[in-house]
C-alpha positions in Angstrom: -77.8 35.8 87.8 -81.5 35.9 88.5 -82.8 39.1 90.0 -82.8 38.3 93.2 -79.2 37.1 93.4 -78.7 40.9 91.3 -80.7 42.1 94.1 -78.7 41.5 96.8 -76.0 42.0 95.0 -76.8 45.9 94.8 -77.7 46.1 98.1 -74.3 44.7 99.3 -72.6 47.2 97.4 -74.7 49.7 98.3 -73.4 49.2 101.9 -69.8 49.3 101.2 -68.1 52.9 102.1 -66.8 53.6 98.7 -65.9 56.4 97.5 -66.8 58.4 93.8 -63.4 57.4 92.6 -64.3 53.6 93.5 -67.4 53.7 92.2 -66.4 55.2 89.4 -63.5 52.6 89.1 -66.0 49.6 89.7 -68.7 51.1 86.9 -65.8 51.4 84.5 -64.7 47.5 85.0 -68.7 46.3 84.9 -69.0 48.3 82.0 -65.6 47.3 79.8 -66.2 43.6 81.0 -70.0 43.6 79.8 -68.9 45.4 76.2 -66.6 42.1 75.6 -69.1 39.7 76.3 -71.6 41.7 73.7 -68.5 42.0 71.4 -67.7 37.9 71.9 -71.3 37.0 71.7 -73.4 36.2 68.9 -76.6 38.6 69.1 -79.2 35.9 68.5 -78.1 34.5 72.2 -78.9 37.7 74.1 -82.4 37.9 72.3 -85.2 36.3 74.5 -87.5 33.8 72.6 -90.8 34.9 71.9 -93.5 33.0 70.6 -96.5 34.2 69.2 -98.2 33.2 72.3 -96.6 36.0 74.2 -98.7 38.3 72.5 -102.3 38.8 73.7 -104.2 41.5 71.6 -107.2 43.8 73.4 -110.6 43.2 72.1 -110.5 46.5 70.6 -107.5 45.5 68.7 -109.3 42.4 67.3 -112.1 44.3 66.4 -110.0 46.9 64.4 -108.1 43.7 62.3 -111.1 41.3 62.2 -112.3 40.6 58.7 -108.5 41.4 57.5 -106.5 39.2 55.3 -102.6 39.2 55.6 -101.4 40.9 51.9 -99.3 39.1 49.4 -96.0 39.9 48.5 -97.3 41.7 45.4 -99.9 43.6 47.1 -99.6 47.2 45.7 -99.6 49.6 49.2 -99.2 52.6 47.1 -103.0 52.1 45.8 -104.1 51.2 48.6 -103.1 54.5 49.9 -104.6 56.1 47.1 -107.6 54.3 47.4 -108.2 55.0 51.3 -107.5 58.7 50.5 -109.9 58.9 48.0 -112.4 57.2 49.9 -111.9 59.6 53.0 -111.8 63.0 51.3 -114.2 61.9 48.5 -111.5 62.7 45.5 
């Protein structure tokens, strides 16, 4: 359902008289009936597809990774902490 079949959907229930106990009744069967389809579904389908193309950095993000490389598998991040620390404080 797009959302502006969901909507008009909530606005027509909305105008129904119902009481707490129907509400509460109608929550409870939305609910248990949406927990089967999670349970019955394989996670991958619910995920929406994202491409990298979706992602559009601010020009002061690009200027704080420009000039970086992406690190190997191998890179060593515990000297590379080390490193920046000793650079900041001056160790």
């Amino acid at each position: 359902m797009n959302t502006a079949a969901l909507s008009s959907l909530w606005t027509y229930i909305q105008s129904l008289m119902l009481t707490s106990s129907n509400k509460r009744w109608l929550a409870a069967h939305l609910y248990e009936s949406a927990a089967t389809d999670i349970a019955t579904s394989n996670i991958e389908d619910m995920l929406p597809i994202v491409s990298a193309n979706d992602f559009q950095l601010s020009p002061e993000t690009l200027s704080l990774v420009a000039g970086l490389e992406p690190m190997d598998e191998e890179t060593n991040y515990d000297e590379i902490r080390l490193k920046y620390f000793k650079d900041k404080y001056q160790l």
